[in-house]
C-alpha positions in Angstrom: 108.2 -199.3 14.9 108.3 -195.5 13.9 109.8 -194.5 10.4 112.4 -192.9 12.8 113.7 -195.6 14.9 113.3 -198.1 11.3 115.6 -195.6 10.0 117.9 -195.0 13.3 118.3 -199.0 12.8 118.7 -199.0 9.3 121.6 -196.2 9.6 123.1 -198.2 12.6 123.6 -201.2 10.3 125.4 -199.1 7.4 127.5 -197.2 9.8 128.8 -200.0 11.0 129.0 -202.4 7.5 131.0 -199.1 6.8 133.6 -199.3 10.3 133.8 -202.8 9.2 134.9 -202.5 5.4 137.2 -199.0 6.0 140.2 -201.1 6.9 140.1 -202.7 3.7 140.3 -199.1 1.8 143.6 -197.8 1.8 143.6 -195.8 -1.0 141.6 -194.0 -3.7 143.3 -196.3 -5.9 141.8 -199.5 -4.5 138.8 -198.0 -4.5 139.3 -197.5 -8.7 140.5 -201.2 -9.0 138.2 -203.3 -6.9 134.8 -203.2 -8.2 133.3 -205.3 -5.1 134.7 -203.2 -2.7 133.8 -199.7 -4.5 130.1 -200.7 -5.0 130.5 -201.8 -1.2 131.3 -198.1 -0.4 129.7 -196.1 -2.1 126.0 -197.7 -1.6 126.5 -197.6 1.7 127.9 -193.9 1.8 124.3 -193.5 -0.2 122.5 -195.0 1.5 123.2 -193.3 5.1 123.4 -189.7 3.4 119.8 -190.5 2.3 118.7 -191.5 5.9 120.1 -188.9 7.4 118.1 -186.5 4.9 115.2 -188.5 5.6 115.7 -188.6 9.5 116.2 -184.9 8.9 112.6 -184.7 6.8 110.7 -186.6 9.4 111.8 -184.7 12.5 111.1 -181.9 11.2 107.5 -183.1 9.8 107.0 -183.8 13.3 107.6 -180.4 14.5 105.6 -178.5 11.5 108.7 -177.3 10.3 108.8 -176.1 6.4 111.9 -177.2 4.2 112.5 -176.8 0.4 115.3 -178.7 -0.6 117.4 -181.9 1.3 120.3 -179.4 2.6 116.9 -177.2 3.9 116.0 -180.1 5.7 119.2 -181.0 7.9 119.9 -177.4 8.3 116.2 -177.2 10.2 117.3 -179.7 12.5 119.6 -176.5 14.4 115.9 -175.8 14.9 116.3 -178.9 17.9 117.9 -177.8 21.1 118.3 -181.9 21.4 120.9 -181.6 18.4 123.9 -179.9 19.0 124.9 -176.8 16.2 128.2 -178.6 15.2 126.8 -182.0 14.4 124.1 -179.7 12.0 127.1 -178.3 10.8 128.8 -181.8 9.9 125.5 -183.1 8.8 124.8 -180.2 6.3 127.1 -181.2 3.6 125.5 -184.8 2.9 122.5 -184.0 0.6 125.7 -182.6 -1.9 127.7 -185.4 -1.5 124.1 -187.7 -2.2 124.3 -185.8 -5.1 127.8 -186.2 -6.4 127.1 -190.1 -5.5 124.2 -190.3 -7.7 125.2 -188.2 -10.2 128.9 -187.8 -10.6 129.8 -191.2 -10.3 131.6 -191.5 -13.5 134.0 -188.3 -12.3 134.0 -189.3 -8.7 136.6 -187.9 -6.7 137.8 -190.7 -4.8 139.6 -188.2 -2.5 136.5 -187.3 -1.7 135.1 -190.7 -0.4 137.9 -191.2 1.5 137.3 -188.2 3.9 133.8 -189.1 3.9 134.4 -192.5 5.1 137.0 -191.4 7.6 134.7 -188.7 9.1 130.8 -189.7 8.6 130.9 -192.5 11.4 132.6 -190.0 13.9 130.0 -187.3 13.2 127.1 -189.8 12.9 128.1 -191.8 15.8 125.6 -188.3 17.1 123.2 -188.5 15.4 121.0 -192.0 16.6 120.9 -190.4 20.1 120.1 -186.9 18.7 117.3 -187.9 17.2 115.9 -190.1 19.8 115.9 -187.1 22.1 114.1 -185.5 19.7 111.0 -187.8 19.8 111.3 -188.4 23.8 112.0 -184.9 25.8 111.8 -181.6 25.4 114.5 -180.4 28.4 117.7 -181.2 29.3 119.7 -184.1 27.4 118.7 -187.7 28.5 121.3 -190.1 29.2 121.1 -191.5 25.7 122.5 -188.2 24.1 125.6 -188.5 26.7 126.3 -191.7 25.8 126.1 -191.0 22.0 128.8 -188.1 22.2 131.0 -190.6 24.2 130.5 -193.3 21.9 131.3 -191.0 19.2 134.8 -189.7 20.7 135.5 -193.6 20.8 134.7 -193.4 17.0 137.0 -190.4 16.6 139.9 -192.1 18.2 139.7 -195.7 16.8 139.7 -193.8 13.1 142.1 -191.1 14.1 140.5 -188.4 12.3 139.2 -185.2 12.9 135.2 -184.6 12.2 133.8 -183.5 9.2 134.3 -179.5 8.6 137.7 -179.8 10.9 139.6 -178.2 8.4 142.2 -181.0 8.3 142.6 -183.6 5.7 141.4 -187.1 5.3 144.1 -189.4 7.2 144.6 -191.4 4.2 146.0 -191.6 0.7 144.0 -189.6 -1.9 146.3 -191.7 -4.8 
């Protein structure tokens, strides 16, 4: 397989390890107490910010386009009439919050995660598609892209939250 469809795969499996555990978080405070269920949560909110900065990386390898930093690379991907501008915007925040994952972890705001995990699978429910379109046409959005954006409204409204950059707050407890 390609590095991009091992890593469309690889972020399939975390996005939905991730759909799978969120019922289980109901609070930033739960987060704090249970150790299993933190690490759970937090690698996996690792690891798909890093494959979406790598996803980012390799499309636009593919394309010969220059970036400098990780937030250079998923802004270039506005660059692909495949991806729409509002997922770019949504996706543009990750390499930070990679950062504050890796970094800040001692100071973590917990609030923080919480809108991540109620948002991320909504926005990156776009993604997968996206980037296949990338690789296969150069027109028009195949069927695969359609189906993405509908998949991802059924993400939206089995979470009940708004995308990432709506302006409106996490749906749960930041306690």
């Amino acid at each position: 397989m390609s590095p991009v469809v091992d890593r469309l795969a690889e972020l399939r499996r975390h996005l939905d390890h991730l759909r799978e555990i969120c019922p289980r978080v109901t609070s930033a405070e739960m987060l704090r107490r249970d150790l299993s269920l933190h690490n759970d949560v937090l690698f996996s909110l690792l690891t798909v910010c890093q494959l979406v900065i790598d996803l980012a990386g390799e499309l636009s390898a593919r394309r010969g386009l220059r970036f400098e930093s990780y937030t250079d690379a998923v802004r270039g991907l506005a660059a692909f009439p495949e991806i729409p501008e509002s997922l770019v915007r949504q996706l543009t925040p990750l390499p930070g919050f990679r950062n504050v994952l890796i970094h800040e972890y001692m100071d973590l705001d917990f609030g923080r995660v919480l809108q991540a995990l109620d948002h991320l699978p909504t926005a990156l429910a776009r993604i997968q598609p996206s980037s296949r379109s990338c690789l296969q046409s150069k027109g028009g959005l195949p069927s695969d892209v359609i189906k993405g954006r509908r998949e991802a409204q059924v993400c939206s409204g089995r979470f009940g939250v708004e995308p990432i950059g709506s302006g409106r707050p996490s749906s749960r407890a930041s306690a």
